[in-house]
C-alpha positions as CSV (number, residue, x, y, z in Angstrom):
1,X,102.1,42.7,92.9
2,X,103.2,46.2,92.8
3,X,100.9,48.8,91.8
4,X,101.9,51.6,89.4
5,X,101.4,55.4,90.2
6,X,99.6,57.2,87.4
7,X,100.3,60.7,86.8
8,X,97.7,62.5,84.8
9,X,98.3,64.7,81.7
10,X,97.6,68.2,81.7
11,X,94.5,68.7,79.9
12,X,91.9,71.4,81.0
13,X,89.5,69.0,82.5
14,X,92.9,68.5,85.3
15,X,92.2,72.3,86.6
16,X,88.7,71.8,87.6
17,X,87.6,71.6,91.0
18,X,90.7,71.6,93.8
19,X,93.1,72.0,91.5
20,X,91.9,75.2,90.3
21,X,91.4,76.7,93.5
22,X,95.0,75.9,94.9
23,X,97.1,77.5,92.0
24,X,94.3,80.5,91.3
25,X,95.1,80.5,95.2
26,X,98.9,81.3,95.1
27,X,98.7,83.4,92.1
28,X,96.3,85.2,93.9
29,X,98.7,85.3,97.2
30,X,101.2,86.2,94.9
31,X,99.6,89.3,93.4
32,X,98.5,90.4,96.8
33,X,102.1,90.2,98.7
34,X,103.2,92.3,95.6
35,X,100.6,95.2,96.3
36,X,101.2,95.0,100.0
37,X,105.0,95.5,99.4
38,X,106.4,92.6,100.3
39,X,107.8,92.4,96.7
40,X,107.1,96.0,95.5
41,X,107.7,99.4,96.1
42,X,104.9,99.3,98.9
43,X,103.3,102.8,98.1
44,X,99.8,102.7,96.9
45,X,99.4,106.6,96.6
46,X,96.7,106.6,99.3
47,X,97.6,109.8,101.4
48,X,98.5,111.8,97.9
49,X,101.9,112.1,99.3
50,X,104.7,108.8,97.9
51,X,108.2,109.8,99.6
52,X,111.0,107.6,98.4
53,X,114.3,106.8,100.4
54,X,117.1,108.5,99.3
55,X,119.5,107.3,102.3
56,X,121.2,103.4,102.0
57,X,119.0,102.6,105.2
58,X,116.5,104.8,107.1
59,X,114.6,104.1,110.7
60,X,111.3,104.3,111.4
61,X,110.6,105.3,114.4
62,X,107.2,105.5,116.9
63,X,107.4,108.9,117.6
64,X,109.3,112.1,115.8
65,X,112.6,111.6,117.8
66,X,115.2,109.5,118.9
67,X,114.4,108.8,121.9
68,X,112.6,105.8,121.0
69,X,114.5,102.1,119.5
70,X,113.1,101.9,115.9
71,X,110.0,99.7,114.7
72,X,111.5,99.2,111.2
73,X,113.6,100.2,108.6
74,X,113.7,101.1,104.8
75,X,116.4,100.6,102.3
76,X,117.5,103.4,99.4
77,X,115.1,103.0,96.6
78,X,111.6,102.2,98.7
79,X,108.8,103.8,98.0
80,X,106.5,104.7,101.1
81,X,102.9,106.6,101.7
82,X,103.5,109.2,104.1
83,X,101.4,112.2,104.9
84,X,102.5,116.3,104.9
85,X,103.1,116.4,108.5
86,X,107.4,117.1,109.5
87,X,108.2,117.4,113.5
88,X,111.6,118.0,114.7
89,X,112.9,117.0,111.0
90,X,110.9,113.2,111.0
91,X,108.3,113.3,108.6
92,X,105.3,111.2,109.6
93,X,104.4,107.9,107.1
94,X,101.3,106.6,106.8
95,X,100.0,104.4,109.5
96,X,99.9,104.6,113.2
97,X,103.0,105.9,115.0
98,X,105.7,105.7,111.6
99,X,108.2,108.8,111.4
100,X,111.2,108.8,109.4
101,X,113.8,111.5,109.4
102,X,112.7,114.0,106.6
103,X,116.3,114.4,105.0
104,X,116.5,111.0,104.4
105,X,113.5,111.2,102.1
106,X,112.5,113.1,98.7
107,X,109.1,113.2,97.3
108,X,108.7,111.1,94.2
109,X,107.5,113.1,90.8
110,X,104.0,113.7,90.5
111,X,103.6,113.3,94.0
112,X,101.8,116.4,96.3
113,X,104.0,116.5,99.7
């Protein structure tokens, strides 16, 4: 005799325990790729200075030359933290060794670079 699969109905007592934690989980996961930048603009404002790209593509690179392969790069449009610090025309971004080539950026409005 073959035994039938029951599905339960959606009622409020079906996001209690497990449930609830797995899909407050990915929303949650959601909301935090989103404010890391994985889905956003990626600036949080956190050095005061928000440079956006104005280029189609720009490196980033681990020093302020070229010298160097890049680490990463940013598309037109993408907002970035970086701090008020230009060398040889790359302006440093925030985190550890992140430079971008200063021409390729402009400082988004409201924003003290």
């Amino acid at each position: 005799m073959a035994s039938k699969i029951k599905i339960p109905k959606l009622e409020s007592s079906s996001f209690k325990g497990w449930a609830f934690v797995l899909v407050a989980g990915s929303i949650l996961t959601v909301l935090a790729l989103i404010d890391a930048g994985q889905f956003g603009t990626g600036a949080t404002g956190s050095t005061g200075c928000v440079m956006i790209v104005t280029a189609d593509q720009v490196n980033v690179r681990p020093n302020p030359g070229t010298e160097l392969a890049p680490v990463a790069t940013l598309n037109k449009g993408k907002e970035v933290d970086a701090q008020r610090v230009v060398t040889n025309g790359f302006r440093q971004l925030a985190g550890e060794n992140r430079w971008a080539l200063d021409s390729s950026l402009a400082p988004k409005a409201g924003s003290s670079c």
